[in-house]
C-alpha positions as CSV (number, residue, x, y, z in Angstrom):
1,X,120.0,103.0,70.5
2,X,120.8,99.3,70.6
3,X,118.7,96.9,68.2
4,X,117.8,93.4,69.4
5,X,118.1,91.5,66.0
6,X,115.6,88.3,66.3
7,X,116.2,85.2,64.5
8,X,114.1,84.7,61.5
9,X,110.7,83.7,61.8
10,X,110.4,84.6,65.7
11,X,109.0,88.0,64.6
12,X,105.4,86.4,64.6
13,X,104.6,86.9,68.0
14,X,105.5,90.9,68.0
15,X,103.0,91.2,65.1
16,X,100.5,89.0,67.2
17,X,101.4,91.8,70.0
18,X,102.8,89.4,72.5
19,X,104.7,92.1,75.0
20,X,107.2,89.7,75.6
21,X,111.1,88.9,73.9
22,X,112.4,85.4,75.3
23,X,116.5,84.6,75.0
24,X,115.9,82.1,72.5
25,X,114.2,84.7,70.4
26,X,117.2,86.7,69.7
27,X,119.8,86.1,67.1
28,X,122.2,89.6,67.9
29,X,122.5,91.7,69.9
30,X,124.1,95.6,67.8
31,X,125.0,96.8,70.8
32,X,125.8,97.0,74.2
33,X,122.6,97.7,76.7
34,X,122.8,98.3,80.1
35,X,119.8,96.8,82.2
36,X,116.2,98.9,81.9
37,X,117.6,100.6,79.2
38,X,115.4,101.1,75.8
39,X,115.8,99.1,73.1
40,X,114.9,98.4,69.3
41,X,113.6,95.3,68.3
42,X,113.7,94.0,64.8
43,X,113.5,91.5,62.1
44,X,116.4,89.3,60.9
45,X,116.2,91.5,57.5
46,X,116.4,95.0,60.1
47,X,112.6,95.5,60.0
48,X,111.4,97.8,62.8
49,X,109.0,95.9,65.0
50,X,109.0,97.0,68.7
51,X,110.7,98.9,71.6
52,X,110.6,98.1,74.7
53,X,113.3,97.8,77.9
54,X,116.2,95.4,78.0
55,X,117.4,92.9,80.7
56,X,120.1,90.1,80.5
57,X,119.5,88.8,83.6
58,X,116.2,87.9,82.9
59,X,114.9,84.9,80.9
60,X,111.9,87.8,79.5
61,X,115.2,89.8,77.8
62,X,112.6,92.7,76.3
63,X,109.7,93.9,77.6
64,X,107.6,95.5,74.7
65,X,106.5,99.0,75.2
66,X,105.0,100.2,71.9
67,X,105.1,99.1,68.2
68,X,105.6,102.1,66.9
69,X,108.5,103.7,66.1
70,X,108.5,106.0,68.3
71,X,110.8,107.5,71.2
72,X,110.0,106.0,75.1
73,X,110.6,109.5,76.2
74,X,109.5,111.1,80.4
75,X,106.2,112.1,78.0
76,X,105.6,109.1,76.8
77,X,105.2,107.2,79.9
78,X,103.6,110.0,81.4
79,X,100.9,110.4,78.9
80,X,100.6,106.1,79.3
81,X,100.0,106.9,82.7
82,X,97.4,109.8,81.9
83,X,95.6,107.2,79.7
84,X,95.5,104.3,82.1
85,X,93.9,106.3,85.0
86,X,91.6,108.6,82.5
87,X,90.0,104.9,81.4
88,X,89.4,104.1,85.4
89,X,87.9,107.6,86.0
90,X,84.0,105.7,86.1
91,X,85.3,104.0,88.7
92,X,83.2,104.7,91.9
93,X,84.7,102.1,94.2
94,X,87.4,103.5,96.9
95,X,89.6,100.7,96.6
96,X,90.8,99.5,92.7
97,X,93.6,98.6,90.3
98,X,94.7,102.1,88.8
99,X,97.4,100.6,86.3
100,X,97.7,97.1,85.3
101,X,101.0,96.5,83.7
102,X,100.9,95.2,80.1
103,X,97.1,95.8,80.2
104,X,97.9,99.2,80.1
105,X,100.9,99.0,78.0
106,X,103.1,99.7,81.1
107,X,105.1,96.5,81.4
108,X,105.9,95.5,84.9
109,X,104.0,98.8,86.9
110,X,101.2,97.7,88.5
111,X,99.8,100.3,91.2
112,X,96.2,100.1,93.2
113,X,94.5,102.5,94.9
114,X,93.5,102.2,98.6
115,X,91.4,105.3,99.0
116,X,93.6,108.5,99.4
117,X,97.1,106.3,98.8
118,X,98.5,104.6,96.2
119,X,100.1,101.5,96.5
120,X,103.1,100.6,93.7
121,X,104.6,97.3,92.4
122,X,107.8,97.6,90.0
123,X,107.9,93.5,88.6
124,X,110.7,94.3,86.3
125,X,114.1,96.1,86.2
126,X,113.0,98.7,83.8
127,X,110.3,100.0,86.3
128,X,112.2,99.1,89.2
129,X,115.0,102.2,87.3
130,X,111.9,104.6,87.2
131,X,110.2,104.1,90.1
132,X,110.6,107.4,91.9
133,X,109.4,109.6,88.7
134,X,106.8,107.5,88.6
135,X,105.7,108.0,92.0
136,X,105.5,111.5,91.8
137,X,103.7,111.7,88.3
138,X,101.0,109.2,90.1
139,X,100.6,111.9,93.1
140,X,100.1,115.4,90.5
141,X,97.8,113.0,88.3
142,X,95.4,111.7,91.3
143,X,95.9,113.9,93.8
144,X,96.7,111.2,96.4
145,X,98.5,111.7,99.4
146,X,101.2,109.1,99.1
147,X,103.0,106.3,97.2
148,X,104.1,103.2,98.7
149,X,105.6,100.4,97.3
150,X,105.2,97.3,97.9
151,X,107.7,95.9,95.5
152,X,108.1,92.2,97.4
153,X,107.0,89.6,94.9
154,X,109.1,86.8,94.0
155,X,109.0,87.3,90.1
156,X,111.6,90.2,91.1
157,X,114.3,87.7,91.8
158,X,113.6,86.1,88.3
159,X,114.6,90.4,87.4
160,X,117.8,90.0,89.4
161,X,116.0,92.6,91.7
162,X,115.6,91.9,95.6
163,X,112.3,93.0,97.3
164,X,111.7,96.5,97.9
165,X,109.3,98.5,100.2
166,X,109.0,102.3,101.7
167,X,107.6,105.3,100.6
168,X,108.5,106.5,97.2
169,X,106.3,109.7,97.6
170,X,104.0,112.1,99.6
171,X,103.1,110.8,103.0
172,X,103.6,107.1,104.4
173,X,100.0,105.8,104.6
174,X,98.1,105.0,107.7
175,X,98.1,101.3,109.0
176,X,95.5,99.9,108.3
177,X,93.7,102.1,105.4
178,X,89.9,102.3,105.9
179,X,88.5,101.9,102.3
180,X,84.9,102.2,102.7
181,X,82.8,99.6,100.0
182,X,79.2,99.8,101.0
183,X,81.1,97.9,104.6
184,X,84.3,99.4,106.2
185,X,86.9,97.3,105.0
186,X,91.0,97.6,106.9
187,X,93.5,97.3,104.6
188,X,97.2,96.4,105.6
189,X,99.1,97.5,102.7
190,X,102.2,96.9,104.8
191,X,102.2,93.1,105.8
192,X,98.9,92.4,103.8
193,X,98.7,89.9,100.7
194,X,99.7,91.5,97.3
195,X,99.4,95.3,98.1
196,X,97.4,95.0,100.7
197,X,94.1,93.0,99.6
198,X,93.3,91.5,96.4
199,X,92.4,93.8,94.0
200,X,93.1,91.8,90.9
């Protein structure tokens, strides 16, 4: 695994548990990464601090994922996943955020639910390389009938990633989605602002 070697003194900001590594922070690079592809980051005298996902194109080079030193394995973002919707199970509205990205300690994911559908956002290249695994973990873990993404944000061009939309799984969702909130609300989560209404 490659280790991102920061210049001494810019380890502050992991221990304060900021999720992000700029450019400027890094003094090395012991290895070669390919885009989305886990990294370690550590201390100018080799300290662990942090793994996360790598991106050269991107001003935000890492995007911190834990701080422990521990593998970013298919169980490990699935059991993040598990967590995230677990703390949203009190949740009695039809329509809400269902994972909110470094909130949740999923940097870049951010999906909302529009009654029986799910609606997906991948902000960064390491999602943006998992997306479809993702999708179908989301449909076994809520039971909903389909994921769409709406993955057409500008901050993806800032990833080196163009705008993506479609179905990653299940069903393509009806248009519009009737959420029901005490009034009947119609949500386009085709054409409509964010992923279909403000839910943030």
């Amino acid at each position: 695994m490659t280790d991102i070697m920061l210049h001494k003194g810019r380890e502050k900001s992991v221990f304060r548990r900021h999720p992000w590594i700029f450019s400027g922070a890094i003094d090395r690079i012991n290895g070669d990464p390919q885009g989305g592809e886990i990294v370690t980051v550590r201390a100018h005298n080799g300290k662990f601090l942090a793994r996360g996902y790598w991106n050269s194109r991107s001003q935000i080079q890492v995007r911190l994922l834990t701080w422990d030193d521990e593998a970013i394995t298919p169980d490990w973002w699935h059991q993040k996943m598990v967590r995230a919707i677990q703390a949203r199970q009190h949740i009695t509205s039809t329509a809400y955020r269902l994972i909110n990205a470094e909130s949740d300690f999923l940097a870049g994911l951010i999906v909302d639910r529009y009654g029986d559908y799910l609606v997906l956002q991948a902000l960064t290249l390491g999602i943006d390389r998992i997306k479809h695994d993702l999708a179908k973990w989301l449909i076994d873990l809520t039971g909903a009938k389909g994921v769409y993404e709406r993955s057409d944000v500008d901050v993806r061009g800032k990833e080196g990633l163009k705008s993506s939309t479609g179905v990653l799984a299940g069903e393509a969702p009806p248009n519009p989605i009737i959420v029901d909130e005490g009034v009947q609300l119609a949500v386009d989560v085709y054409a409509g602002h964010k992923t279909g209404t403000y839910l943030d």
